[in-house]
N, C-alpha and C positions, 0 to 999 in steps of 0.2 A: 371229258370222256364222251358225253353227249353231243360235242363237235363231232370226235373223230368216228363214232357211231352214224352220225349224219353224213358222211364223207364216205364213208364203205359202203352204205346205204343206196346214194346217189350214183356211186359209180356201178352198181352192180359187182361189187369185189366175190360174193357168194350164194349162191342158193341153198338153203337150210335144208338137208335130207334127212331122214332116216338112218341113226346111227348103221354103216354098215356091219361085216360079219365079221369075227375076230379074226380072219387073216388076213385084211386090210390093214396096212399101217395106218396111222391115224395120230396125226402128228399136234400135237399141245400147242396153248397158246398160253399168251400172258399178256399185262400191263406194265407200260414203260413209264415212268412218271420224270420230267425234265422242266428246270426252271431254266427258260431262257433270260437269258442277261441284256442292256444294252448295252451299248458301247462304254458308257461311264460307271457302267457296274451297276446298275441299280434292273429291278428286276421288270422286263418285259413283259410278259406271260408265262404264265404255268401250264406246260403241255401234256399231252396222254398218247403214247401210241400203243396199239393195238399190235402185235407182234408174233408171228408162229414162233415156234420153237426149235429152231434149225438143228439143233442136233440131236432131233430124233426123227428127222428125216433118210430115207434109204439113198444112197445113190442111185442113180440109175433107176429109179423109180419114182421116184418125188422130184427129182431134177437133174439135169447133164452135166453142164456149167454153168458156172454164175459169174458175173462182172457187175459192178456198180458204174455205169457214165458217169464221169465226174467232168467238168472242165479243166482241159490242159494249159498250165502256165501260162504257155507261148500263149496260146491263144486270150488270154487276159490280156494279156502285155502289150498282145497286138490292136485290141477293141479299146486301149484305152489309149494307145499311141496314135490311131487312128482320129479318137475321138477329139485328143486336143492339137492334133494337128489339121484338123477341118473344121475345128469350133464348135464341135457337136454338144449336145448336152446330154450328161450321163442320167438315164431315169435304171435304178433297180427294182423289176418284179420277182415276185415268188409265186409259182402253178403250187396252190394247195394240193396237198396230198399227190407232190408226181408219182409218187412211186404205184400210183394205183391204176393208171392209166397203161402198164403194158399189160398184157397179156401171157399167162400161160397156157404153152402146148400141153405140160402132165396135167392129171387129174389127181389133184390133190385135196384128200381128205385132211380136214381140223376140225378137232375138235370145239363146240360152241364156247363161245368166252365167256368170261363172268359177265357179272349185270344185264346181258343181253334180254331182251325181254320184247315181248308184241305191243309194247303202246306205242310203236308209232303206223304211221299208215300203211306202211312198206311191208312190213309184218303181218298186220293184221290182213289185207287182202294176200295176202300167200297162204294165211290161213283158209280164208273163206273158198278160193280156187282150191284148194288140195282135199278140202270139203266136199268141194261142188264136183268133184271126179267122183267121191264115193256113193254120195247120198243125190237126190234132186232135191234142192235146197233154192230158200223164199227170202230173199234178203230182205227183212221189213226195216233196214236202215237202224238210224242210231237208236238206239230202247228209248222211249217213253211212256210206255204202259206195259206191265208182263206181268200175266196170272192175278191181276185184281189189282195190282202194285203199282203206285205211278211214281215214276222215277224223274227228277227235274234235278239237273245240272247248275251248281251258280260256278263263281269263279273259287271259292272256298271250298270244294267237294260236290259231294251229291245227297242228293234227300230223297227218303222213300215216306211215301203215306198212302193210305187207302180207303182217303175219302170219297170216290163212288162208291167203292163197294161197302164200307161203314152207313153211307144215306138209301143204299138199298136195304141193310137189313130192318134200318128205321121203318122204312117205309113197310118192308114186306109183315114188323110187327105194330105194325099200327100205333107206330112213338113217334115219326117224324115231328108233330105240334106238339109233344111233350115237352115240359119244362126241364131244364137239364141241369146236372147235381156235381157237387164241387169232388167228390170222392167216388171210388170205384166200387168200394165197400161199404155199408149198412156200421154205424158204431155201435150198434146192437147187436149181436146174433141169433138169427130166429130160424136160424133153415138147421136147428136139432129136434122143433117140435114135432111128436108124434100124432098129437091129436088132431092136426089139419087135416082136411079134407084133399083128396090127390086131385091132380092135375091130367089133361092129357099128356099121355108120357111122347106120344108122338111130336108135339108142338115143341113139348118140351125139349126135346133133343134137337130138333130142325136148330131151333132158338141158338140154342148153346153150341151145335159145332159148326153154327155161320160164325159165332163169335170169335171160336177157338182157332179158326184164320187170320182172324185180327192181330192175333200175339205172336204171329211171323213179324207183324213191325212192332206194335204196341207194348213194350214189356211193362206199360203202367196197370194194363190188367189182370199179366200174367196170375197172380197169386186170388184175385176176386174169381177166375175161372178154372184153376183148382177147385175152389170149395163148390162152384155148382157141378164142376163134372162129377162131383161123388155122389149126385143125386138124379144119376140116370136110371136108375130100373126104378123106381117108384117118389116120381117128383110131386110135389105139397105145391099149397099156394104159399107157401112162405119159400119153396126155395123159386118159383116163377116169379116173386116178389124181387127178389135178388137177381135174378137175369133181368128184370125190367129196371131196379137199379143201376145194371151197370149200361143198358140202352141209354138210360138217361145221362149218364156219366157220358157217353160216347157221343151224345146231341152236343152238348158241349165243351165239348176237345175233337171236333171232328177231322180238326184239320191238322192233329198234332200226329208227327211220325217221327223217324229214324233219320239223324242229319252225321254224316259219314267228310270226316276233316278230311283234305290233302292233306293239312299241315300236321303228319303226327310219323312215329315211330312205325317201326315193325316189332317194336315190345310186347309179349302178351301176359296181361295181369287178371288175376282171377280174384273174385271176391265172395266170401260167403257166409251166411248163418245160419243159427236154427232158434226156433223157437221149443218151449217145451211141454210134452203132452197139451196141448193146444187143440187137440179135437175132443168134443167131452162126449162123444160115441166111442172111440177106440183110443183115447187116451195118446195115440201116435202123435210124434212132433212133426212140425214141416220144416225143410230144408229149403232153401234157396240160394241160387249164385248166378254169378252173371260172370264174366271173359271178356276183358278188353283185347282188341289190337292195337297197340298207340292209345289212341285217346278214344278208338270207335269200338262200338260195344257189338259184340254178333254173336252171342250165344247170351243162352239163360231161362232161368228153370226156378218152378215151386209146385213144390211137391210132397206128399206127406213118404217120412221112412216107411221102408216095411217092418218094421222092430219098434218095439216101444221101450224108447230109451228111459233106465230106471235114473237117471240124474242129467242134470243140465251140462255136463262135463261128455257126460258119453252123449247124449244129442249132438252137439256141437261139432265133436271131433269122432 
């Protein structure tokens, strides 16, 4: 399929429009699938073509007549009666894709086939000109950095991490030379103390929603940045304690992100739990889940319910 998609491609067979208005006919397409044989029976290749759907074509508007050139008998008889009467030597080629090479005079609309898609180049620049009529647009070339994120390609997929922007907020809180911590979380909990002394609530927040861009890639913090955003209107030194724990987690996983297979499905698998009455302020349980696609993870979430589930059966479910 990705032959015969390369071959329509190269010859120019269609320009991709804007579905027209329904009183255009608009004629279907399909997939042909063909096991070519050799001569002694055993199989050649396995082929695809790419096909309108001729009868739902209009006469007279979709087309006048139609003929296939085929070679005439005679004319075989006579290229080979030629040939072994002047000693010639028979070479056969085959024009990939002939039939792509005439030209039509109608203007006939089809419908987009299946699997068609913009990853290849051909695509993708018809995108960017049909863009570049609307908008004035800045082609910064293939992504390797967008919005804090750096993107690097191997030959297995692609990986996202955001380690500049993780050693700026080190820096900007005065952790860079910190010693860095195997866990994201404290195996203590201290950020329910009331009798601590408050913090600036200003630093405090700066702190926490530079973090809270990090778990665009990082879902190993997600659930540690839960528990300090619930301590934005009046933040402790025990819960600045907890955001400088998880700086320090972050010194030492700086360079860990999001690694995205080629090699996987378009399957999507969800996963989820809860734990129960787990906060000893509000007694509320947290939920968490995450969303595969194939084997690559792009969603995901911890978060306390808004209900405080009276058993571990209704938490869960």
């Amino acid at each position: 399929m990705k032959e015969e998609l390369d071959a329509l491609h190269k010859n120019n067979t269609w320009t991709l429009v804007p579905r027209p208005s329904s009183q255009t006919n608009i004629v279907g397409s399909k997939w042909v699938f063909k096991t070519k044989l050799l001569p002694n029976g055993t199989v050649d290749r396995l082929k695809a073509r790419l096909v309108a759907q001729g009868y739902s074509q209009i006469p007279g508007v979709d087309f006048e007549e139609t003929f296939s050139p085929v070679l005439k008998p005679t004319t075989l008889r006579l290229v080979v009666a030629l040939a072994t009467t002047m000693s010639w030597l028979l070479r056969q080629l085959d024009v990939k894709n002939a039939f792509l090479h005439g030209k039509l005079k109608e203007e006939v609309y089809m419908t987009q086939p299946p699997v068609l898609s913009a990853s290849s180049q051909f695509l993708l620049q018809q995108i960017i000109d049909h863009l570049g009529n609307q908008f004035d647009l800045k082609d910064l070339s293939p992504v390797n950095y967008f919005l804090g994120i750096e993107v690097t390609e191997f030959s297995g997929g692609i990986f996202l991490s955001q380690a500049k922007y993780a050693k700026d907020i080190l820096t900007r809180a005065h952790m860079f030379a910190a010693a860095s911590i195997a866990t994201p979380l404290a195996t203590k909990d201290t950020s329910t103390l009331k009798d601590d002394d408050l913090v600036d609530a200003n630093e405090y927040r700066k702190l926490v929603g530079a973090l809270q861009y990090l778990t665009i890639i990082r879902t190993d913090i997600c659930h540690a940045m839960n528990r300090v955003c619930q301590f934005m209107q009046q933040p402790t030194f025990a819960h600045m304690r907890q955001v400088k724990h998880i700086l320090r987690y972050i010194k030492g996983t700086i360079h860990h992100g999001l690694r995205f297979s080629s090699h996987s499905t378009l399957s999507l698998t969800g996963f989820c739990d809860a734990d129960w009455a787990d906060c000893p302020i509000t007694r509320r349980s947290t939920t968490g889940y995450c969303v595969f696609l194939g084997a690559n993870c792009i969603s995901w979430s911890s978060k306390k319910q808004p209900t405080i589930a009276r058993s571990i059966a209704e938490a869960k479910y």
